[in-house]
C-alpha positions in Angstrom: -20.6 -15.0 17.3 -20.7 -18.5 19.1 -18.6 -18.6 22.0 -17.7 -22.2 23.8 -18.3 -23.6 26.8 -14.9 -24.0 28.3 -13.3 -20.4 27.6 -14.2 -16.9 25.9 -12.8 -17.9 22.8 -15.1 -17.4 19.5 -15.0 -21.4 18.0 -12.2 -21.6 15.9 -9.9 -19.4 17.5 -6.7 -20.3 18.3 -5.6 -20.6 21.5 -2.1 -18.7 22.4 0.9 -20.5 24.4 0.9 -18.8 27.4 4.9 -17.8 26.9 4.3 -16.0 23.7 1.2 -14.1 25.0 3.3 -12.9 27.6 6.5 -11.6 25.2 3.7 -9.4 23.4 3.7 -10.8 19.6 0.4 -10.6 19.9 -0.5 -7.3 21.1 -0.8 -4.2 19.5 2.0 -2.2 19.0 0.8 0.9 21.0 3.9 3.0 19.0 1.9 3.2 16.1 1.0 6.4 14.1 -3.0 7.3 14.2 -4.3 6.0 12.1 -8.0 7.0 9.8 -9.5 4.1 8.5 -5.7 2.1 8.0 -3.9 5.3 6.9 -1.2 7.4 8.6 -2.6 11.3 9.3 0.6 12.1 11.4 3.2 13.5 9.9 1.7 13.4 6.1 -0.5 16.0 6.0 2.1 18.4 8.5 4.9 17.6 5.7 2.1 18.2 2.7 0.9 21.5 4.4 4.7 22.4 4.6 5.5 21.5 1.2 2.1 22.8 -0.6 1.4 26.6 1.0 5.3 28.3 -0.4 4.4 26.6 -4.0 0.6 28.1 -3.7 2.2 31.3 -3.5 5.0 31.0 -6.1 3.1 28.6 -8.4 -0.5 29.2 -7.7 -3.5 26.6 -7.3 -1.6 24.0 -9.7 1.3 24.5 -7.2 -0.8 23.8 -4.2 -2.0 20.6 -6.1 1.2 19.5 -7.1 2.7 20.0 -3.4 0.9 18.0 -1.9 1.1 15.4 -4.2 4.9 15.0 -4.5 4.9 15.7 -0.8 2.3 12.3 -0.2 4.8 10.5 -3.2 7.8 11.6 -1.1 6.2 10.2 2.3 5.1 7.3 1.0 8.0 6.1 -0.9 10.3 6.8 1.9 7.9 4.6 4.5 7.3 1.9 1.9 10.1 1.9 -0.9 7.4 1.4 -3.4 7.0 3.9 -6.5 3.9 2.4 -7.3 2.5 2.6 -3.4 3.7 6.6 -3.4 2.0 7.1 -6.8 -1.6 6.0 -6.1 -1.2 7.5 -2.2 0.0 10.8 -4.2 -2.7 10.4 -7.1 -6.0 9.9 -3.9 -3.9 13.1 -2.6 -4.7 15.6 -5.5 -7.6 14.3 -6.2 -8.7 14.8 -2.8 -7.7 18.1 -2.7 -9.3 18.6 -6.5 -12.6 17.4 -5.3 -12.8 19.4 -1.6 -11.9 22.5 -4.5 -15.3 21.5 -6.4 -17.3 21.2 -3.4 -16.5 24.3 -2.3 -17.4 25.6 -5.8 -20.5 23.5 -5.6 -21.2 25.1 -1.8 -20.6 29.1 -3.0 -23.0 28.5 -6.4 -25.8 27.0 -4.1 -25.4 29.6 -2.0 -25.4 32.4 -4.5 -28.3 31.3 -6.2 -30.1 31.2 -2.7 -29.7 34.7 -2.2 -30.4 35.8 -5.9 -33.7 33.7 -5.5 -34.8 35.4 -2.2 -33.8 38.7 -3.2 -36.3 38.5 -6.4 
């Protein structure tokens, strides 16, 4: 990054009026959820946990699955007011949870075969 003579600034930046530094527009809001990688991970996952574990146990794992998705759709809808937003935030949800499901699978195989191969 080239940086001029005169200030700080990278070249090309530009310069703030002094008032509306001071009133803050320009500073991050320090309110702000957490955020991972641009994503809430506040309240989401507490509501899908709260939503998901009662349907695992009256719906089983397609319950769990399905919990967490409407529970994402719900969250995201009510922040944004866009179906389509709450559907794809609600479709990276299950799958999420669908592929943590295979790696565990994946994990427990490996493993199993491990111990049949060193108990031959």
């Amino acid at each position: 990054m080239v940086v001029g003579l005169r200030d700080a600034r990278p070249v090309g930046a530009r310069r703030l009026h002094p008032r509306r530094a001071r009133r803050g527009r320009h500073r991050p809001d320090r309110r702000r959820a957490r955020c991972w990688r641009g994503r809430r991970v506040d309240g989401d996952i507490l509501l899908a946990t709260a939503v998901s574990i009662p349907l695992l146990f009256v719906a089983g794992p397609v319950g769990l699955v399905l919990g967490v998705a409407a529970a994402v759709f719900a969250a995201e809808f009510s922040r944004t007011r866009s179906a389509g937003r709450g559907a794809r935030a609600a479709v990276f949800a299950a799958v999420g949870v669908l592929g943590s499901a295979v790696v565990q699978l994946i994990v427990t195989l490996s493993l199993l075969v491990g111990f049949v191969l060193v108990s031959v």
